[in-house]
FIPAFI-12634 format. One record per residue: residue in three letters; z, y, x negated of N, C-alpha, C in turn. Coordinates in steps of 0.001 Angstrom, whole numbers, padded with zeros to 6 digits, always signed. Each point is the difference from the previous one (the first is absolute). Layout:
AlaZYXZYXZYX/...
***
This chain:
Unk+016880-006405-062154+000343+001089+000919-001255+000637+000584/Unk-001244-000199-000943-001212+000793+000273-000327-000534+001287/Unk-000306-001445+000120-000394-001064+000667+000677+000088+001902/Unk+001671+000630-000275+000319-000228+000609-000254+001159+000878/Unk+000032+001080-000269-000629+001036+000731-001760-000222+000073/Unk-000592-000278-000823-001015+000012+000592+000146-000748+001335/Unk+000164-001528+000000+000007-000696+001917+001156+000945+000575/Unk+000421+001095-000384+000888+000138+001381-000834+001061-000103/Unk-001508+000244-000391-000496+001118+000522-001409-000842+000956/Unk-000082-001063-001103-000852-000774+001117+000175-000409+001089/Unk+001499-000205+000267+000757-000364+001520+000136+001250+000994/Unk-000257+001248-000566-000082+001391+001095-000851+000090+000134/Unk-001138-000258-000940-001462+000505+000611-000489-001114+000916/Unk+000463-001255-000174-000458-001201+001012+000927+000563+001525/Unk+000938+000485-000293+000888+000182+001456-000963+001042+000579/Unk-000404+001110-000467-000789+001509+000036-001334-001015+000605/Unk-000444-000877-000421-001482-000054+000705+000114-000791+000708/Unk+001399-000948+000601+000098-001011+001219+000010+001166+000960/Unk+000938+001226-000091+000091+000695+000949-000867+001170+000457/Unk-001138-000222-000824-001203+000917-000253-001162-000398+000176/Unk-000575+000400+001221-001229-000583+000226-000830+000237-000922/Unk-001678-000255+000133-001073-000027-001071-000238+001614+000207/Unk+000407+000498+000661-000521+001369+000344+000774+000994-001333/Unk+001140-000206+000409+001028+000526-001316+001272+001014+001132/Unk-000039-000328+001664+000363+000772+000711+001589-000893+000132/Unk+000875+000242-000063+001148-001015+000604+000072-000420+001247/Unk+000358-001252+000311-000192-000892+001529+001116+000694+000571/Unk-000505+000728+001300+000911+000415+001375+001357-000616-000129/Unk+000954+000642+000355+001320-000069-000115-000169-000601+001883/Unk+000911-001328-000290+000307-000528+001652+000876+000534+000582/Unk-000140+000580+001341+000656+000402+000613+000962-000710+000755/Unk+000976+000343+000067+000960-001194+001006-000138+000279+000995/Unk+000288-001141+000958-000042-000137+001057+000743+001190+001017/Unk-000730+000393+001596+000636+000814+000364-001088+000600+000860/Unk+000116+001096+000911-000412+000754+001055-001597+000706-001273/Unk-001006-000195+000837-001047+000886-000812+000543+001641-000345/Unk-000837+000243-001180+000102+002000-000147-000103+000609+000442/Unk+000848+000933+001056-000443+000854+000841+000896+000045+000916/Unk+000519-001603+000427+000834-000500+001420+001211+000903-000258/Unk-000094+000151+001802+001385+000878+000063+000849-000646+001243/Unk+001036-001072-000108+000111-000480+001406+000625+000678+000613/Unk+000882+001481-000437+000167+000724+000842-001101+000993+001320/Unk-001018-000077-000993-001378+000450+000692+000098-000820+000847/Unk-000598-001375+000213-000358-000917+000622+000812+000104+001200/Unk+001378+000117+000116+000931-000379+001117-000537+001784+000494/Unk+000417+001197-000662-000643+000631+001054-001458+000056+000420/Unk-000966-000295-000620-001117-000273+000472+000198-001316+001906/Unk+000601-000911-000002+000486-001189+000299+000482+000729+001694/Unk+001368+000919-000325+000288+000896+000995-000802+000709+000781/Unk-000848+000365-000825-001157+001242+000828-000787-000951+000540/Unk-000792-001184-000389-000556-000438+000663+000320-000466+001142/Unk+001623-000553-000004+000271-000646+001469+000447+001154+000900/Unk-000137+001132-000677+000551+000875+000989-001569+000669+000641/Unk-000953-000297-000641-001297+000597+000820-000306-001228+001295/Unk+000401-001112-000683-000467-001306+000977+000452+000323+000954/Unk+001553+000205+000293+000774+000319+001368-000309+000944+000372/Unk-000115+001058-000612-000273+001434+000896-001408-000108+000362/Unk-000987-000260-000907-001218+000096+000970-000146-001246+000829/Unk+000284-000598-000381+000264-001591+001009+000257+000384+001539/Unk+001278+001061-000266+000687+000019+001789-000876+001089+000668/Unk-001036+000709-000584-000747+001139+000142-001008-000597+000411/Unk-001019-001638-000650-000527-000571+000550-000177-000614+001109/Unk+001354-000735+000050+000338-000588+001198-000436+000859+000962/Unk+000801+001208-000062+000427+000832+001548-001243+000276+000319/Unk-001668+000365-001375-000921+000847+000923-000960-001013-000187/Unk-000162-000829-000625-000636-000922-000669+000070-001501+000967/Unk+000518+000172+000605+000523-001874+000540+000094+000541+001628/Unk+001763+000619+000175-000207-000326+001159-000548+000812+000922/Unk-000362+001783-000667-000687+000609+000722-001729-000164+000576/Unk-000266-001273-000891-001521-000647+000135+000097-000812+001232/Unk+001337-000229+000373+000409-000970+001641-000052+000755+000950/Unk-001544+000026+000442-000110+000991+001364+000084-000705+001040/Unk+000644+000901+001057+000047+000138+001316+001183-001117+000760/Unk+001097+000209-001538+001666-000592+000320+000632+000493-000837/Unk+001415+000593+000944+000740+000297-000576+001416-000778-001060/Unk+000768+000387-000474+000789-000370-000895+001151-001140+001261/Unk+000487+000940+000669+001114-000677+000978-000492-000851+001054/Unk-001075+000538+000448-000720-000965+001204-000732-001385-000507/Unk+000187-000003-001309-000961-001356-000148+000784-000841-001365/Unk+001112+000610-000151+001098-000455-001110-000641+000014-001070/Unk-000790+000577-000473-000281+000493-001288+000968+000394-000835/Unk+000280-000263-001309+001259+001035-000553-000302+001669-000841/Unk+000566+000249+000618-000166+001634-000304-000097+000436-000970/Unk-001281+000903-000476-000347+000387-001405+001496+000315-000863/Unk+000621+001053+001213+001344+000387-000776+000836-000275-001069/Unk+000054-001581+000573+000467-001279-000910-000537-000016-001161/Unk-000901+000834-000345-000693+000201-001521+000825+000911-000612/Unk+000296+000882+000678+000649+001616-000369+000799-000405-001409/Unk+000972-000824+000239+001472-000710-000902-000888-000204-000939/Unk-001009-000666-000234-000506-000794-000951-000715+001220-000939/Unk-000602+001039+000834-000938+000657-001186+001058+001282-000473/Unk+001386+000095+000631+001043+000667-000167+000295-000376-001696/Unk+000352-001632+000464+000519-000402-001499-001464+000516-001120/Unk-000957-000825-000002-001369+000539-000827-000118+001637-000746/Unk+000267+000585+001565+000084+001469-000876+001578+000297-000852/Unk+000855-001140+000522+001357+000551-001438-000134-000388-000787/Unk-001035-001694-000279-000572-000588-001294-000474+001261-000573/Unk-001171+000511+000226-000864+001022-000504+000658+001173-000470/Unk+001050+000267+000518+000577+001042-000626+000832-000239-000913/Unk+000523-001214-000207+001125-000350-000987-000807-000670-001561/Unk-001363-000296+000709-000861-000475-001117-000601+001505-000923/Unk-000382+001246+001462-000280+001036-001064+001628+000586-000495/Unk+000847+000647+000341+001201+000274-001008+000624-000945-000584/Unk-000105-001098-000045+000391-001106-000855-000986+000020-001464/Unk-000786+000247+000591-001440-000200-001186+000144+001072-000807/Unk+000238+001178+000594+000418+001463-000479+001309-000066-001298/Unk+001430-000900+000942+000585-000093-000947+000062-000860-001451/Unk-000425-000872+000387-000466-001210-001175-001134+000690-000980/Unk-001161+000710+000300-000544+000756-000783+000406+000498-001175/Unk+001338+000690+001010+001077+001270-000904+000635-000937-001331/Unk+000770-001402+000433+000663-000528-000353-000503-000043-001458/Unk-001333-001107+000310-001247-000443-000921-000144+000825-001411/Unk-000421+001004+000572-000582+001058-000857+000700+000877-000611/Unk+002008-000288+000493+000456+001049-000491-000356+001517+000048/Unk-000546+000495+001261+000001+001157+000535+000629+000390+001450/Unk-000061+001825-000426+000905+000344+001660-001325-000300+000994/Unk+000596-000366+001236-001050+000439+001221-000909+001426-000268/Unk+000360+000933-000593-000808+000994+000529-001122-000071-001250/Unk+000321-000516-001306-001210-000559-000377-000990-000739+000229/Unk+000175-000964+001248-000757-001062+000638-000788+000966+001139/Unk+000888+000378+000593-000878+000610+001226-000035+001675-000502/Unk-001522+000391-000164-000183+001109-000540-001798+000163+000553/Unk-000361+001047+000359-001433+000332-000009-000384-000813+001774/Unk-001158-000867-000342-000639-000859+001195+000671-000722+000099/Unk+000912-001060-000654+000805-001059+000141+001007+000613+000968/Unk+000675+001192-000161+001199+000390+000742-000633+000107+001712/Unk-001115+000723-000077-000594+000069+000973-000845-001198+001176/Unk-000005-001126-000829-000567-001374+000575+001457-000467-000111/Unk+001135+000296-000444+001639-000723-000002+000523-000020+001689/Unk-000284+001836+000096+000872+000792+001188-001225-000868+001072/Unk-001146+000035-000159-001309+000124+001142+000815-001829+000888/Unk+000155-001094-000995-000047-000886+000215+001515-000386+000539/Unk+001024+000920-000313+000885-000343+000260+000572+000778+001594/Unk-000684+000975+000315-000695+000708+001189-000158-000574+000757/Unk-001330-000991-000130-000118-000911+001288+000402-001306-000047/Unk+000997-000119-000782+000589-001246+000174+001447+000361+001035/Unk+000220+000988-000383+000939+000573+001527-000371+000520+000844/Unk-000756+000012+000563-001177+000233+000981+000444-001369+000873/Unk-001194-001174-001261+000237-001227+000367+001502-000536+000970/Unk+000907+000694-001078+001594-000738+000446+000381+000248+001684/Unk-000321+001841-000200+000517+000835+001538-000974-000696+001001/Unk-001327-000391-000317-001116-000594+001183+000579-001268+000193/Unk+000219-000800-000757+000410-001374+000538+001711-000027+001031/Unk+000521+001124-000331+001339+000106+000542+000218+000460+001541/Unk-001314+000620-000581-000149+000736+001550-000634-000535+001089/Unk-000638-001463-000730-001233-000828+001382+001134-000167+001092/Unk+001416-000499-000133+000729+000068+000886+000336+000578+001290/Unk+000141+001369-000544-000221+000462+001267-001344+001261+000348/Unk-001003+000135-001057-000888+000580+000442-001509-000978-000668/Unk-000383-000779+000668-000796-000783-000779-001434+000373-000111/Unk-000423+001118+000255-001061+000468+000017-000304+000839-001497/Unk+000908+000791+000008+000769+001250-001117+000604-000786-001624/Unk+000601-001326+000319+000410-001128-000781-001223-000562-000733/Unk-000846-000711+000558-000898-000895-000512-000849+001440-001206/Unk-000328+000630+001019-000739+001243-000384+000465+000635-001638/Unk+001111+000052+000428+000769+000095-001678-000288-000649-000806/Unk+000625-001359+000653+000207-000836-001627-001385-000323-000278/Unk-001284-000028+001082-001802-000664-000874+000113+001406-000894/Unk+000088+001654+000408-000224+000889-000924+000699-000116-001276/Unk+001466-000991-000055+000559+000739-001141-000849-001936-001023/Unk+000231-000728+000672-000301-000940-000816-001043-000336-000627/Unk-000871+000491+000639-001459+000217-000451+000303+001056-000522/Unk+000160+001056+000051-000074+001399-001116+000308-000589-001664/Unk+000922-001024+000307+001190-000455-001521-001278-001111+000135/Unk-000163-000781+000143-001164-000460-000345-001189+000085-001037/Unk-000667+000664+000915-001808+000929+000076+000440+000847-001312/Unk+001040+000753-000038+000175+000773-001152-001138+000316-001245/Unk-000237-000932-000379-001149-000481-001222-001184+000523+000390/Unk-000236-000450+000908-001477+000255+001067-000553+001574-000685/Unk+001059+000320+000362-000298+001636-000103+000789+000894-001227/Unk+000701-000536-000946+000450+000562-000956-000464-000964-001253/Unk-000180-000859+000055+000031-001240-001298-001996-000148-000404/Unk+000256-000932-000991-001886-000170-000841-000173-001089+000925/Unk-000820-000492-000119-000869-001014+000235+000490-001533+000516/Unk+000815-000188-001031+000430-000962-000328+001503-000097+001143/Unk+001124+001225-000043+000260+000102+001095-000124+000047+001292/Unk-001515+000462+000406+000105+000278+001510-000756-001628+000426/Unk-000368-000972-001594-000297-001384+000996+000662-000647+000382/Unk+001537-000083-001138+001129-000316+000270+000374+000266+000952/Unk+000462+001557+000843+000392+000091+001291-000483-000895+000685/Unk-001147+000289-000120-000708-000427+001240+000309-001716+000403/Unk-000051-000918-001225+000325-001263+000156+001260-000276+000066/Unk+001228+000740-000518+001771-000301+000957-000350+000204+001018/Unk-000888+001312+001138+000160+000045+001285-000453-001130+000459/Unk-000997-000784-000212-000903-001036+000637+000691-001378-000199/Unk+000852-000080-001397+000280-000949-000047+001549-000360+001367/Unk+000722+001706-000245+001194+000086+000211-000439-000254+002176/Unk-000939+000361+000600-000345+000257+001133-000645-001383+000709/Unk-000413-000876-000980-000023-001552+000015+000882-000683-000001/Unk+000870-000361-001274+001534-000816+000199+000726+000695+000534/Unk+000261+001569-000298+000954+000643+000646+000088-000537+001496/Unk-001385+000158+000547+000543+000419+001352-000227-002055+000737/Unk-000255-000830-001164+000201-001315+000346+001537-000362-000061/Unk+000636+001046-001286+001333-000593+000249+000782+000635+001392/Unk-000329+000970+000193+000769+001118+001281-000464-000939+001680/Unk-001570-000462-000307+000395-001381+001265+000344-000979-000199/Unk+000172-000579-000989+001017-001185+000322+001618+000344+000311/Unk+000658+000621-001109+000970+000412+000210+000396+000337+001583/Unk-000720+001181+000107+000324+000797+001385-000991-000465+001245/Unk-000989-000214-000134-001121-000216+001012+000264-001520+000383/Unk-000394-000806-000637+000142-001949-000115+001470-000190+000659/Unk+000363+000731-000981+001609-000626+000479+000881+000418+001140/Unk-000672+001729+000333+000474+000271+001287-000399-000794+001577/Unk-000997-000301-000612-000486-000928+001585+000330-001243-000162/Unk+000204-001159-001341+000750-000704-000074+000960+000241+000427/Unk+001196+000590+000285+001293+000400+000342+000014+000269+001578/Unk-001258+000210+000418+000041+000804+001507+000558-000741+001065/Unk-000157-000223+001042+000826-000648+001387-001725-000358+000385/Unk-000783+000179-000664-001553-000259+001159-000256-001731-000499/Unk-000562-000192+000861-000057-001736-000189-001237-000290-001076/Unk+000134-001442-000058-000740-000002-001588-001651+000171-000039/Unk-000844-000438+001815-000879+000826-000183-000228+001456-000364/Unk+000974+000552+000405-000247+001650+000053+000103+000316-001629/Unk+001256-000027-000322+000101-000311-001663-001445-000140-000512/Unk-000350-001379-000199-001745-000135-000575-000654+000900+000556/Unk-000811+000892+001109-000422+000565-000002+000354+001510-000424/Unk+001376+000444-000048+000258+001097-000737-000400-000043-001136/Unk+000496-000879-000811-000277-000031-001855-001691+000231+000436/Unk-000569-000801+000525-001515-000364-000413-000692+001409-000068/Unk+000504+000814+001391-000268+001471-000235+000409+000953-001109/Unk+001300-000391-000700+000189+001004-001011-000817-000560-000815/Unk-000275-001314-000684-000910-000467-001123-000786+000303-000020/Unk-001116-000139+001206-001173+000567+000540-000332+001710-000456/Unk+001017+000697+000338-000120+001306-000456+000369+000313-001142/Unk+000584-000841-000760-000017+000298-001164-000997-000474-001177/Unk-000794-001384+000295-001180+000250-000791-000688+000451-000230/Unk-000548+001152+000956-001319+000852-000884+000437+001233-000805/Unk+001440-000013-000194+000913+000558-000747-000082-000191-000757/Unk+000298-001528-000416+000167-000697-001394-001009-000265-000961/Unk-001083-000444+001072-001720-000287-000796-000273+001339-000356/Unk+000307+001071+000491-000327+001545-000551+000925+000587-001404/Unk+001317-000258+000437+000374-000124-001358+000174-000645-001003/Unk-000535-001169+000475+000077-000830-001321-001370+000191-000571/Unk-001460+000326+000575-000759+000354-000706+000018+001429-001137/Unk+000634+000761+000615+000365+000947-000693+000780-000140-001347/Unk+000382-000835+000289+001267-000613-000995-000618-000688-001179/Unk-000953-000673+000280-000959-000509-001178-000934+000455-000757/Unk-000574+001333+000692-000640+001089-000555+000890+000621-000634/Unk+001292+000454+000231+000334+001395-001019+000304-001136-001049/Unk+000466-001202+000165+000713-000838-000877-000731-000227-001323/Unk-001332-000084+000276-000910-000524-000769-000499+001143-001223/Unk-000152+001518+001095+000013+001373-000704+001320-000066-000691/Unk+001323-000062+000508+001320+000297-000975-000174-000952-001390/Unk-000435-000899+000267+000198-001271-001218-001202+000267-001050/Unk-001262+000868+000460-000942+000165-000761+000568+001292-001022/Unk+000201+001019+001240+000752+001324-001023+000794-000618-000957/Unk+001376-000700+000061+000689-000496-000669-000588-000752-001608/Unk-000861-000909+000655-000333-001195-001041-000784+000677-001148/Unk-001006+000812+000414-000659+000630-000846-001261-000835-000649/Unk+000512-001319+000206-000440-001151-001024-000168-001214+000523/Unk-001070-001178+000411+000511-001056+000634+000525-000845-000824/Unk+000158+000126-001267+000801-000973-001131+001092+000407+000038/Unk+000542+000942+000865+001688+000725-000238+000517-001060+001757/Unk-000790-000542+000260+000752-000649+001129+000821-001092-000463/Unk-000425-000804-001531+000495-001303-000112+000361+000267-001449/Unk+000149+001363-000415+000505+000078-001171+001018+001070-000808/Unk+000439+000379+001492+000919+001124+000331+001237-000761+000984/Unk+001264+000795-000339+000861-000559+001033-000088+000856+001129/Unk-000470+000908+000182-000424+000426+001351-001106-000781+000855/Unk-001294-000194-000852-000979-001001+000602+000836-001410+000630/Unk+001031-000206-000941+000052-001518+000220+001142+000271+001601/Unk+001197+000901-000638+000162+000744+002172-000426+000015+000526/Unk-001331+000906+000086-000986-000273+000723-000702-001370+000968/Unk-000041-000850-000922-000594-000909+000259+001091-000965+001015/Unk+001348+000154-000293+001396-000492+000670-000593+000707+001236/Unk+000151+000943+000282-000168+001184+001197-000826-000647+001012/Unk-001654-000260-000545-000859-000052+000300+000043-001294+001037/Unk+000835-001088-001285-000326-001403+000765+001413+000217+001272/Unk+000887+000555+000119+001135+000411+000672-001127+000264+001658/Unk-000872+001374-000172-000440+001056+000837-001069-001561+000713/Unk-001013-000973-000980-000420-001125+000241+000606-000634+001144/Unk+001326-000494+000059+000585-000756+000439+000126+000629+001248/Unk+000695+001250+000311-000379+000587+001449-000734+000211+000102/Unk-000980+000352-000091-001250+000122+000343-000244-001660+000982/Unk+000036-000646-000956-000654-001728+000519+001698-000305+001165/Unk+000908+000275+000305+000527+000041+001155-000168+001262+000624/Unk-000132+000938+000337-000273+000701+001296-001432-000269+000256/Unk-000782-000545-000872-001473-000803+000729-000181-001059+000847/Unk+001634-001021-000406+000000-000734+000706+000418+000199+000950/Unk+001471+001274+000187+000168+000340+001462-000745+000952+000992/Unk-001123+000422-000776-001036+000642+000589-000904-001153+000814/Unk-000363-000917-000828-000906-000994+000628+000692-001143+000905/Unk+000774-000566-000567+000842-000994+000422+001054-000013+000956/Unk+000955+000946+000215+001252+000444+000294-000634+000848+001313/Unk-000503+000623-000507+000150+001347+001243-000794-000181+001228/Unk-001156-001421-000229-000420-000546+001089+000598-000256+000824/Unk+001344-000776-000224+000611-001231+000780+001281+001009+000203/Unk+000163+001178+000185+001457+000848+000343-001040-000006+001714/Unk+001491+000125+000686-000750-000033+001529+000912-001017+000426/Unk-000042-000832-001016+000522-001549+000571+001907-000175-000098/Unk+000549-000502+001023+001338+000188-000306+000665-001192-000989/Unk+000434+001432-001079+000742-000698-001405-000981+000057-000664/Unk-000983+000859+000018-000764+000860-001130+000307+000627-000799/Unk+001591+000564+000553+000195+001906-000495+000782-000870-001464/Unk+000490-001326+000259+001115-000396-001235-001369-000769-001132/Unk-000664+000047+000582-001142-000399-001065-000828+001167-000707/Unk-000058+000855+000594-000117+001292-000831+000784+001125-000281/Unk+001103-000335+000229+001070+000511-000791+000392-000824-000988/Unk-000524-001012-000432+000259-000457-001110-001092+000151-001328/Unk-000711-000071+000752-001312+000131-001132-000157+001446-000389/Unk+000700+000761+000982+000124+001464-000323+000775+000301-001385/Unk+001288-000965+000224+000977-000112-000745-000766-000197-001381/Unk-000192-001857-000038-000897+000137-001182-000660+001113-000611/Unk-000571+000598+000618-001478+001523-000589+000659+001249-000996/Unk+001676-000063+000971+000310+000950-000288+001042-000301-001310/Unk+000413-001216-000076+000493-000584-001011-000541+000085-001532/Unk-001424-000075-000236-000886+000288-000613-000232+001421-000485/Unk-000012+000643+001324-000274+001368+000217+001372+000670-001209/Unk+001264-000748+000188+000848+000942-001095+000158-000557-001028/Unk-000526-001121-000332-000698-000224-001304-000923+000576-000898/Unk-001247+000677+000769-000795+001075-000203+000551+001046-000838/Unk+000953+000432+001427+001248+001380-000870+000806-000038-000610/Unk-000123-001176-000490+001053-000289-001324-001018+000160-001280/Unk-001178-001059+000679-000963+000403-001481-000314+001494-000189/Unk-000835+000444+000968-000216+001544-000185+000959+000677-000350/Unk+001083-000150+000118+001249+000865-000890-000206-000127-001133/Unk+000077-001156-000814-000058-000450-001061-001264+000437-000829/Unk-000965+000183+001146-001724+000359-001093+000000+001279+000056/Unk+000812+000937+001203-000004+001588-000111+000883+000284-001539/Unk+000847-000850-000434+001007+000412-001041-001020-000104-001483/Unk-000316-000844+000171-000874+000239-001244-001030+000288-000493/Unk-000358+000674-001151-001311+000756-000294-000862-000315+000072/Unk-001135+000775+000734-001292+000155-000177-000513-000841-001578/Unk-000779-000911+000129-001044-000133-001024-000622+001067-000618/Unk+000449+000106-001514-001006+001200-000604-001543-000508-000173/
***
């Protein structure tokens, strides 16, 4: 009997040191499979919302002052241009994204955390709640109004959308106001690439003007819209580089963090447009002029922008999860 307890004590202490390193610490418990610590995919989808709702709204804000107001010395009707207006709808919807992303976000908060609203919004928060939700109806009444007062319209919705914006700029640390700064640049680049194809590309595709005229319309909106794009997309790589440094803290947290490794998804995503709007910068935008240009860069547009909400799928996904300690 002695014998026999002794090996069944020799058989626990052999189990005790398979599962016991030399240290004397016990080996990490495996985690199962599943979303990293931190992920919230409810975050993500409103994160997801807000972003496409800055793309459109500053997008159609681009367009109108950004694109075709850079087309001097022709007008909209005399030369079949399509009318900024035609943006109005588009940054209409953007600013109801934006608002349904901030009281949506508001309510899911509540949900989350098991608290009332008036515990959430209390102090500066209540006050950056009301500020932002302010000029996002600003935004709504300006875009409603380009209709019939388009001077008074546009005027609105750049104050309210940029106000909901910029926000950070002027209330937030550091780390916030680089962030602003790179949604506007990023959002004022694709944004306002998606607001000409959509509305710009495709309105003169659609027009009654013959297919020379066509090619030379597009070639003029493209034309005015690159030193748009090379401006914000440089911008775009500067704050990018500042946001990812604040963040990382660490350059070993890029490939050893699940945020780094987002990151790095993001990065090669932001890569990929980048290396097509270079090519329709270099390649493409030469040869518009020529009739049956406009369907060759409306496609490659397509492509850019295809990419482009790939981007905002990743960046949803890397805003949701934590900072590297």
């Amino acid at each position: 009997m002695t014998r026999v307890i002794l090996l069944l004590q020799d058989l626990a202490q052999a189990a005790q040191d398979i599962a016991r390193p030399s240290t004397g610490v016990p080996l990490p418990v495996q985690r199962p499979p599943g979303p990293p610590p931190g992920f919230s995919p409810q975050e993500m989808i409103k994160q997801l919302v807000q972003f496409v709702g800055y793309f459109l709204a500053i997008g159609a804000i681009g367009f109108r002052f950004g694109v075709v107001r850079r087309i001097r010395g022709m007008t909209d009707e005399a030369h079949g241009m399509p009318r900024p207006d035609n943006a109005a709808f588009v940054g209409m919807l953007g600013a109801m994204l934006l608002m349904l992303s901030l009281l949506g976000g508001l309510y899911l908060e509540s949900f989350t955390r098991k608290v009332v609203i008036d515990e959430i919004l209390s102090g500066n928060r209540l006050d950056s709640f009301l500020f932002r939700l302010g000029m996002l109806a600003v935004a709504l009444v300006g875009f409603r109004l380009v209709r019939t007062d388009r001077s008074i319209g546009w005027a609105l919705a750049t104050i309210g959308v940029l106000g909901a914006a910029l926000q950070s700029v002027y209330t937030g640390k550091i780390g916030g106001k680089v962030n602003a700064v790179h949604v506007l640049a990023a959002s004022t680049w694709l944004g306002t690439l998606l607001v000409l194809t959509i509305v710009g590309i495709r309105g003169v595709a659609r027009s009654n003007a013959t297919g020379e005229q066509r090619a030379r319309r597009v070639a003029d909106l493209v034309n005015a819209f690159s030193p748009l794009a090379l401006t914000c997309a440089a911008i775009v790589a500067i704050t990018g580089v500042t946001t990812a440094w604040l963040h990382l803290k660490r350059l070993s947290a890029l490939w050893t963090t699940s945020y780094g490794i987002a990151l790095i998804v993001k990065l090669s995503l932001v890569l990929i447009v980048v290396v097509l709007g270079a090519w329709n910068w270099r390649r493409v935008r030469p040869s518009l002029g020529d009739e049956g240009s406009e369907h060759t860069i409306r496609r490659s547009a397509t492509m850019e922008l295809t990419f482009a909400a790939l981007v905002l799928v990743a960046t949803s996904v890397l805003v949701s999860l934590p900072s590297p300690k």
